[in-house]
N, C-alpha and C positions, 0 to 999 in steps of 0.2 A: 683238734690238733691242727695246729698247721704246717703248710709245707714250705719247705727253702726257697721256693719263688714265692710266693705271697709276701713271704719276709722281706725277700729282697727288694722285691719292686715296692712296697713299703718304704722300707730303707733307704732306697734312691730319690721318690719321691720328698721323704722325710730332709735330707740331705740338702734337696736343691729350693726348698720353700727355705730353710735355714737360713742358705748363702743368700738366696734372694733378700732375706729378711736384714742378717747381717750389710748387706752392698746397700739397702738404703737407710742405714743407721748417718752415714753423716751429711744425708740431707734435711735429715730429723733435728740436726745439735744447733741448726742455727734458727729454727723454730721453738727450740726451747727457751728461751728470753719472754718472748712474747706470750708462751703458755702459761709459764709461772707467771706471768702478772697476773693472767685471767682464772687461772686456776688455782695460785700456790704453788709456792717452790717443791715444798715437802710432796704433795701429790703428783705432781711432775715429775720430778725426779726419782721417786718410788716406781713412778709408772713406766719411766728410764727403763733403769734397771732392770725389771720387770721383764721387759723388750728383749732387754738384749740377753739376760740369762736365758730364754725361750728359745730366741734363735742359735744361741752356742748350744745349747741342750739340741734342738734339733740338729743343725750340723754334726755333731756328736755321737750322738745315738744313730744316725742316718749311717756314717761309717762306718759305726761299729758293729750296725748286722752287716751292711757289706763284703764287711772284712772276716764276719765268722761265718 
């Protein structure tokens, strides 16, 4: 079982890896040109996405124990 601090300080960490994650998404977008040539549009862009659902998911979930 766990207890409402493990959650949280969890949570908080969870949160701040997220925003981190999220704040360097548009240093990424002007790297993306030069990946798709070396790698494929489709795999790059998958791998996008990929990114940034993980980082909203953690910001997300990060608040949401916060908040309960």
């Amino acid at each position: 079982m766990t207890s409402r601090t493990s959650t949280a300080s969890v949570g908080t960490l969870a949160a701040l890896i997220g925003t981190a994650m999220v704040i360097a998404i548009p240093s990424a977008i002007a790297l993306l040109p030069s990946w798709a040539s070396e790698y494929g549009p489709t795999l790059v862009g998958l791998a996008f996405l990929e990114y940034v659902a993980i980082a909203t998911g953690l910001v997300w979930w990060g608040i949401h124990q916060l908040r309960s």
